[in-house]
Structure formats: C-alpha cells, structure tokens
C-alpha positions as CSV (number, residue, x, y, z in Angstrom):
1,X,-1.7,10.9,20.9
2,X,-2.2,9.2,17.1
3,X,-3.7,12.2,16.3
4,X,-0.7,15.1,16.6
5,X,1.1,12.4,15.2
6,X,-1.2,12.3,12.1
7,X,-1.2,15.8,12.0
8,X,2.6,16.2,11.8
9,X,2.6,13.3,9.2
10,X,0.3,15.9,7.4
11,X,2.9,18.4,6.8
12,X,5.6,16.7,6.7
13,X,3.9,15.1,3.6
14,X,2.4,19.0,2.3
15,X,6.1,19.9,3.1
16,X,7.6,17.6,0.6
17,X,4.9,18.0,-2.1
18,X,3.4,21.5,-1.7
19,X,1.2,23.4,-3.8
20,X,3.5,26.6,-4.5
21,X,6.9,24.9,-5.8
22,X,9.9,27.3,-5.6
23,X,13.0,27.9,-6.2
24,X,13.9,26.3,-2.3
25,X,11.8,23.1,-3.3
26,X,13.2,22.7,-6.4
27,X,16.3,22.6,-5.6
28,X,16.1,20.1,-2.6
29,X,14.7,17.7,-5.3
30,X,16.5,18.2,-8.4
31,X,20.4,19.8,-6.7
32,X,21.0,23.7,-7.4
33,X,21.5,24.0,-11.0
34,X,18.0,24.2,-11.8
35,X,17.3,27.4,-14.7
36,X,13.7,27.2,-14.4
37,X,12.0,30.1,-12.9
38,X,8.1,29.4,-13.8
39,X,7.3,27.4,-10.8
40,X,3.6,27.6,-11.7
41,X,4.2,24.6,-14.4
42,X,5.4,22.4,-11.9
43,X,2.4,22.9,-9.6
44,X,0.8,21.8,-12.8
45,X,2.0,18.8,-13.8
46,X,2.4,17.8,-9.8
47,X,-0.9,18.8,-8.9
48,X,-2.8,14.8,-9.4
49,X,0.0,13.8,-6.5
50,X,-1.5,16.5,-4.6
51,X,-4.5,15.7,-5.4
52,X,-4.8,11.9,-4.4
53,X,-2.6,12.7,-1.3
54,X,-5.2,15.8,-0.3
55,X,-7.8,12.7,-0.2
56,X,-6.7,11.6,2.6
57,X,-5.9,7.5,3.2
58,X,-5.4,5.7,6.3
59,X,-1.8,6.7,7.0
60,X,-1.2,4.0,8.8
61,X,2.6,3.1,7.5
62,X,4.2,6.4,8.1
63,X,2.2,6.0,11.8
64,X,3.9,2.6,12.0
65,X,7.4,4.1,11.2
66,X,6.7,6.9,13.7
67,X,5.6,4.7,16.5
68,X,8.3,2.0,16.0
69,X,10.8,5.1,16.6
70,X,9.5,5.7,19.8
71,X,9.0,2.7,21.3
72,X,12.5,1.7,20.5
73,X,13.9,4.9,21.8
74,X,14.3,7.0,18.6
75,X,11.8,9.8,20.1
76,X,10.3,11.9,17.6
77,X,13.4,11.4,15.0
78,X,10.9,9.4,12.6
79,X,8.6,12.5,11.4
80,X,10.6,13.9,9.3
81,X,11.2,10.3,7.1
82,X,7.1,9.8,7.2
83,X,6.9,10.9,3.1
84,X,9.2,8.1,2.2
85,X,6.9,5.7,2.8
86,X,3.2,7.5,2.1
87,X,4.3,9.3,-0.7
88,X,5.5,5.8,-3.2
89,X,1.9,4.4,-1.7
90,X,-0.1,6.9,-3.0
91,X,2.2,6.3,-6.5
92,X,1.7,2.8,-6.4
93,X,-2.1,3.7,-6.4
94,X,-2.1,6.3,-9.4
95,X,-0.3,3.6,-11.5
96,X,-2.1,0.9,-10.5
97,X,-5.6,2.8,-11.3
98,X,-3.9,3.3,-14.8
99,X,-3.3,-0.8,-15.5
100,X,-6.1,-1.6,-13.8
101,X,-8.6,1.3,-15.4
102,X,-10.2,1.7,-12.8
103,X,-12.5,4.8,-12.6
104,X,-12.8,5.6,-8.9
105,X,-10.3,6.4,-5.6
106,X,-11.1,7.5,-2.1
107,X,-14.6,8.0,-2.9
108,X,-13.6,10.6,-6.5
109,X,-12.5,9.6,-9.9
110,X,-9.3,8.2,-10.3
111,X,-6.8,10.8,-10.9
112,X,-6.0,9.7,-14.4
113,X,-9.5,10.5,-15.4
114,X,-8.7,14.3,-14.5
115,X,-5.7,15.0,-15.0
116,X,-4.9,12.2,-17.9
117,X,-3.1,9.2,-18.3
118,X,0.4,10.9,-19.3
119,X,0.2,13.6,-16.1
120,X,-0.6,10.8,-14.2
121,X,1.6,8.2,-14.7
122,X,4.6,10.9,-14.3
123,X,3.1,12.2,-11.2
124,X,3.1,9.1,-9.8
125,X,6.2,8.2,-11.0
126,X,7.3,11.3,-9.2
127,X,6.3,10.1,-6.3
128,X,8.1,7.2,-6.0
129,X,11.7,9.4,-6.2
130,X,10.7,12.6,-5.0
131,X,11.2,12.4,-1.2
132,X,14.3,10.5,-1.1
133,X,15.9,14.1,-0.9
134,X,14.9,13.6,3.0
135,X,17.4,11.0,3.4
136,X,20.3,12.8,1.3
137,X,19.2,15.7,3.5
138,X,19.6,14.1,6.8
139,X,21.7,14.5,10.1
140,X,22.7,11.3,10.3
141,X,26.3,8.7,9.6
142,X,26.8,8.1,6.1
143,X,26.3,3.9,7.3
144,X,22.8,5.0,8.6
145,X,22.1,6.8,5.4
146,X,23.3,4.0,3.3
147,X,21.0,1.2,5.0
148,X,17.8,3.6,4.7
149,X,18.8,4.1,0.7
150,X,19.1,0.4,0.3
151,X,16.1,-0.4,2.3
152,X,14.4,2.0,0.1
153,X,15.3,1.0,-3.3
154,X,14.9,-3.2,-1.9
155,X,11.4,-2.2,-1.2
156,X,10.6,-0.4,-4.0
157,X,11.9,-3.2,-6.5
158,X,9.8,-6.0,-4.3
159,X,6.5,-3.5,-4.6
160,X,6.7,-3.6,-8.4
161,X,7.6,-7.1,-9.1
162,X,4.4,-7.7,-7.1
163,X,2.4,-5.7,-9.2
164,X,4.1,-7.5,-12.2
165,X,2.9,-10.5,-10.9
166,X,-0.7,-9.2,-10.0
167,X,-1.0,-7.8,-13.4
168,X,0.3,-10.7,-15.4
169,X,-2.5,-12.8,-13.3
170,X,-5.8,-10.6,-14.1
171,X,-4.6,-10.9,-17.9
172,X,-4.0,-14.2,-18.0
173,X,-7.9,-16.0,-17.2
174,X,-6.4,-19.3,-17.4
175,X,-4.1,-18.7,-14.8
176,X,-4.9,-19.0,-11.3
177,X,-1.8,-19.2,-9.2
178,X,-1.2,-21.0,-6.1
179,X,-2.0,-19.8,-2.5
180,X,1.9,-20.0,-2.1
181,X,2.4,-17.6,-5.3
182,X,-0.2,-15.4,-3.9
183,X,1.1,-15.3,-0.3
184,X,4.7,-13.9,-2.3
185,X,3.0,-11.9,-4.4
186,X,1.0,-10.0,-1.4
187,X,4.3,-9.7,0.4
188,X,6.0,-7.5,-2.6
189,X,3.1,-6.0,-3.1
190,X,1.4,-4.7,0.2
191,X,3.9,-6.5,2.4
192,X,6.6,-4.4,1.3
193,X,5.8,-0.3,2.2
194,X,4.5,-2.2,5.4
195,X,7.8,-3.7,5.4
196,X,9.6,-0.1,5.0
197,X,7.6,1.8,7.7
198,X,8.8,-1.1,10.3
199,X,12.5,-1.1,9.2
200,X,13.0,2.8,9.1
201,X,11.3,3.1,12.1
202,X,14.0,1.1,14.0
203,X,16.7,2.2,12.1
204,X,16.1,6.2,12.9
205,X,15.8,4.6,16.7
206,X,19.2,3.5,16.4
207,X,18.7,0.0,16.0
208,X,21.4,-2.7,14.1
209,X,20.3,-3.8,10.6
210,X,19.6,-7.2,12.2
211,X,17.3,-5.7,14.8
212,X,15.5,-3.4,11.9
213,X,15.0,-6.6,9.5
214,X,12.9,-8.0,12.4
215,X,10.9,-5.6,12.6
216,X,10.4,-5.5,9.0
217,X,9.4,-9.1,8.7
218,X,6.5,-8.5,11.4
219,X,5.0,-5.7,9.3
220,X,5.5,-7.3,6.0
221,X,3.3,-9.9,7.7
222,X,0.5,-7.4,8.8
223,X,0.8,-5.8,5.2
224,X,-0.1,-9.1,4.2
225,X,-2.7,-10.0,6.5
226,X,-4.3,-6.3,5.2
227,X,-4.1,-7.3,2.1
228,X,-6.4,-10.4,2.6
229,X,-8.7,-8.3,5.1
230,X,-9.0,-5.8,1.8
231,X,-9.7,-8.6,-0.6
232,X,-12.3,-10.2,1.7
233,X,-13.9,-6.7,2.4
234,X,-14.0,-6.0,-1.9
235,X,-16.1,-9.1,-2.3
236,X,-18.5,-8.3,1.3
237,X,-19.2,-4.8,1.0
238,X,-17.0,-3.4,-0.9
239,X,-13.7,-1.4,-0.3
240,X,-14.5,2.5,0.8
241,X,-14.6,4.6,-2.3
242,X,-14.8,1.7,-4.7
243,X,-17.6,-0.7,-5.8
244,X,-18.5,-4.1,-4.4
245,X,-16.3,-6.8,-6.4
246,X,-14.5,-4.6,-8.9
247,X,-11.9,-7.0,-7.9
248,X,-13.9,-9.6,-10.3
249,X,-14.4,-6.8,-12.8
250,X,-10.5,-6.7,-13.5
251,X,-10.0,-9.8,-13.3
252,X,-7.8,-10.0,-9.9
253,X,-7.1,-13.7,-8.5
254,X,-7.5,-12.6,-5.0
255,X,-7.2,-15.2,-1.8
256,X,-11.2,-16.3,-1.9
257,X,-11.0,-16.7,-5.6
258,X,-7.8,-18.9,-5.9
259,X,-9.0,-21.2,-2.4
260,X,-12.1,-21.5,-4.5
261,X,-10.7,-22.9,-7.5
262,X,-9.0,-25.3,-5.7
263,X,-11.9,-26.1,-3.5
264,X,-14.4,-26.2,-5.9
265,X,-12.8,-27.3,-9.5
266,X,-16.2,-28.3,-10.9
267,X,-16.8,-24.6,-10.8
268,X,-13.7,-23.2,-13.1
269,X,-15.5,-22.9,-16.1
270,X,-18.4,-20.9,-14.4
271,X,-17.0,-18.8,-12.1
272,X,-14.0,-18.0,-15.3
273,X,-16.8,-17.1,-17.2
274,X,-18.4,-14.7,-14.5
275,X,-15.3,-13.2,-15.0
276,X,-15.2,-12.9,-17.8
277,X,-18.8,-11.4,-18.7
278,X,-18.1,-9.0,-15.8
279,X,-14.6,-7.8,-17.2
280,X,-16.5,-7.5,-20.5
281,X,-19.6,-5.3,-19.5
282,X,-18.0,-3.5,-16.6
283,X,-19.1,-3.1,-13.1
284,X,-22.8,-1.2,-13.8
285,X,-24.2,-3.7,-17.0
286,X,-22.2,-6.4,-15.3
287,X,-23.7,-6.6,-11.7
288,X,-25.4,-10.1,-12.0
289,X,-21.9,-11.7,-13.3
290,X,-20.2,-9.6,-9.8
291,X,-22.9,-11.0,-7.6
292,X,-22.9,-14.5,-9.0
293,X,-19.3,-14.9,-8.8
294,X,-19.0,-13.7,-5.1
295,X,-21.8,-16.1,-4.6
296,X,-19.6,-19.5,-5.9
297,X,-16.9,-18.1,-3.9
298,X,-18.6,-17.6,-0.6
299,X,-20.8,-20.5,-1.0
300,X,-17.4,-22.7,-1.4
301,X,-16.8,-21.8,2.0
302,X,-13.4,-19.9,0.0
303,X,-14.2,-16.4,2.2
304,X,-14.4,-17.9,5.5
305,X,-10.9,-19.9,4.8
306,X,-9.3,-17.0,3.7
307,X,-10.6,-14.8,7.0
308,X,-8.7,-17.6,9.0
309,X,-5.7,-17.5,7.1
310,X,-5.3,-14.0,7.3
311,X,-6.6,-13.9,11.0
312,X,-3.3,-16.2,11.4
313,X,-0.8,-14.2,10.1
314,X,-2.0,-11.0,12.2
315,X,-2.6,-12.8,15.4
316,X,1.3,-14.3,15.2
317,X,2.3,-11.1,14.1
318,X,0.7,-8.9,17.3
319,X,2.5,-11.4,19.4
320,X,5.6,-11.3,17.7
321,X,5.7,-7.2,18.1
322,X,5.2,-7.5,21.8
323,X,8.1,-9.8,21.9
324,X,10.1,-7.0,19.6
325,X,8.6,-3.9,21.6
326,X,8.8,-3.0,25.4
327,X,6.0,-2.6,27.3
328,X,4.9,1.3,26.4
329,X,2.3,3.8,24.9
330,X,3.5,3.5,21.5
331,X,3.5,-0.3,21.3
332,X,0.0,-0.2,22.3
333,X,-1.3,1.6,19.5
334,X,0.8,-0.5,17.2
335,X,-0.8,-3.7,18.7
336,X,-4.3,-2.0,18.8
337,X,-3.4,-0.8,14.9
338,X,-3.3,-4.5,13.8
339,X,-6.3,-5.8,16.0
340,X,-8.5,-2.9,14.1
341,X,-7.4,-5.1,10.8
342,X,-8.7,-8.0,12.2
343,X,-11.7,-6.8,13.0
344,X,-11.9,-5.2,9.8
345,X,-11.8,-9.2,9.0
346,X,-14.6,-9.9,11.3
C-alpha cells in the first residue's frame, strides 16, 4: 500500500519539477505572460533540484500528509499537495550543504560541488516557492486555500529561523546552548515540514484549523524526536551518505554534545578543542579529533540520555496519534512510520 503511494508521490514531485520545462510548466509557475521560448535554459539552471530530488530520500513527510488524508477521511485528495512539503526539504538541504560546506548527499557530492554555489543556492531557493502554484491551482474554498498558504509560509519562516539558530551555534565555539534552546531550535528546524505534512494532511480531509493544529503538533514532535535519532546515528555510525561525526567537523551543538557539556564541564576545554582541530583539518586528516570527541560524549553517558529523551517524545507522540486517528490501515503505517524511528534509536 506505502508503496503506490510512494510511487504517486514520485510524479507528482517529477510533475512539478520535470526535466523538459515548457511553455505549460512555465506558466503554472511564473502566470502567462512569460516571453521566453528557450525552455532548455531553465532545465539548466533547475537541473541540481532535479538532481538531489532524483536521489531519492526517505519521503516520509509527503507519506505523512498522504496518510493523515485518508485516515481522516480526505481519500486520496492529499497526492496532488505531496511537492509542497518534499520539494522546500530537499531546498532546505542544498542550502544547508552550502553553509555548512559539506561535500557529500545521499551517498554523491553535494549538489553545489557540481553545479556551483550560485546555481545552487537559486535552485534551492526555487524550491522553496516553486510548488505553491498547486495550492493557487486547486479546487478547493478560497478559506481552505488561505489556511494552506498561511500554514505554508508559518512553516517556512519557523524552518529558517531554526537554521539561523543552528548556524549561529556551529560558529560561535563558545556557545553551547541549552537543552531547552535546542529542543526549539529542532522544532523550527526538522519539527516544522514534519509539522506541514500533519497539518495539510487534515486540512485537505476536511478538518477545522483546530483539528489540523493537533495534528501538527504530534508531527512536529516526531520531526523532533527524528532529529535526535539522526544526531545520535551521526556520532554511532554515521548518517547514510555522509561520514561518521561530520556533525563535529562543522561544528554542530547536537543533543549528545550539549548533555555533555553540562554533564561533564571538566571536559569543555577538551572536547571544544576536538572541535576545533577537527573543524580545522576536516573529516579525512581530522579522524582522531572525530573519534575522540565522540568518545568524551559517549563515555559521559550524554548518547544514552539523549536516546531516552528522544525515545520520549516519539513514544507520547505514537500514543497521541492513536488518540487523533481512528482505528484503520493508514493509521497503522503512520504508527509503524514512527516506531521504525525509534528503532533507528535503538
């Protein structure tokens, strides 16, 4: 059943960012008076969207949004929405590769390796606009349409002041935030396309603005609780497609990092200057800073803390989306979705 899903996901996504641009494309994205009739420039300068997209990804939010829908009796009205929230993700990742200079994504070099920084950053710029033509485009009450444009633009404003924050933390070594900051931080950040796919997916079933916001605050919650499962997983094994504790090559106060500093203060100025070393000499020449950094952390206790706290949050979330849900299919494979993230913890 996930599968056709994922499969319609695919071209609805292909469908809003496709390889051969025309005249028809054009003007769903940019209104009719378009004089441009070299469409072969634009598949240029949009080909590193299509490119990171064509990597694939988990798809899991635009599955959320699809899956909410039917549970709460939207049917299969959902699909056609899925780029709103997959397409600004894989954005968010082709700018953040950028700040970040990162070198690697899903297993290839990052995008603005390839296609460079100034094709990249408008790409995914692009990305973050481009597919709110679906929702100008829709069959649906100007009220509906309204809360989907303001739920998009909230979410999109929360997803960049928690990069801000992010950002502003890796370049700043003498700041290490709180676990409160961090918590807010991962909620604009991850929390808040999480937060999107939950919210739409009630809203195109029907459901009041009240009822949607619900829904939104259980998968801002999950996005969260990913969020920790991924920081946890950087400094274990390593996220797929990128190298074990990059996170400490660019300098990123993640949850076992700042439970660390507050568990083990004697530490700062040896773990800050692990850091350091490893920010300095990169992730290859600077392996032996990466390793004894994740050491300090883990052997703090810092990476077992943070598994519970984020084993917290997803637990309370599964049962609070059973509450929200009835009994069905769909909310199944939402509950099972979110149990695979814990184990992911495990």
């Amino acid at each position: 059943m996930a599968e056709d899903i994922l499969e319609r996901i695919e071209r609805e996504i292909a469908a809003c960012l496709p390889g051969d641009c025309g005249r028809e494309w054009l003007e769903k994205t940019a209104g009719s008076s378009c004089d441009i009739d070299n469409f072969t420039q634009i598949d240029r300068f949009t080909e590193p969207g299509r490119d990171l997209l064509a990597r694939g990804g988990k798809r899991w939010r635009p599955l959320v949004m699809v899956l909410t829908c039917r549970a709460q009796g939207g049917g299969e009205g959902a699909i056609p929405f899925t780029p709103l929230v997959e397409l600004p993700h894989n954005g968010s990742l082709i700018i953040d590769d950028i700040e970040d200079n990162s070198v690697e994504r899903r297993g290839k070099p990052a995008v603005h390796l390839l296609y460079g920084t100034d094709l990249s950053i408008n790409a995914g710029n692009l990305l973050y606009f481009q597919p709110t033509w679906i929702i100008d485009r829709a069959d649906l009450p100007a009220e509906r349409k309204n809360l989907l444009f303001s739920g998009y633009c909230e979410d999109l404003r929360r997803l960049h002041l928690g990069q801000g924050l992010d950002i502003w933390w890796h370049n700043n070594h003498h700041r290490v935030p709180p676990k409160e900051e961090y918590m807010q931080m991962c909620r604009f950040k991850t929390g808040s396309l999480a937060r999107m796919a939950g919210r739409f997916g009630s809203l195109l079933a029907g459901k009041s603005r009240e009822e949607a916001l619900e829904s939104a605050r259980i998968w801002e919650d999950i996005g969260v609780g990913f969020q920790i499962a991924d920081d946890i997983t950087n400094l274990v094994t390593g996220n797929p497609g990128k190298d074990r504790g990059d996170d400490i090559v660019e300098g990123k106060k993640s949850l076992p990092v700042i439970l660390h500093y507050a568990k083990a203060p004697a530490t700062r100025e040896e773990l800050t200057a692990c850091f350091n070393e490893a920010r300095e000499k990169g992730i290859s020449e600077g392996r032996a800073a990466v390793e004894r950094a994740i050491a300090l952390v883990d052997g703090s206790g810092s990476l077992k803390e943070a598994e519970a706290i984020g084993r917290e949050l997803l637990e309370s979330a599964v049962e609070r989306l059973r509450r929200l849900l009835p009994p069905c299919g769909d909310r199944d494979v939402l509950t099972g979705l979110v149990e695979g993230f814990l184990k992911k913890k495990a």
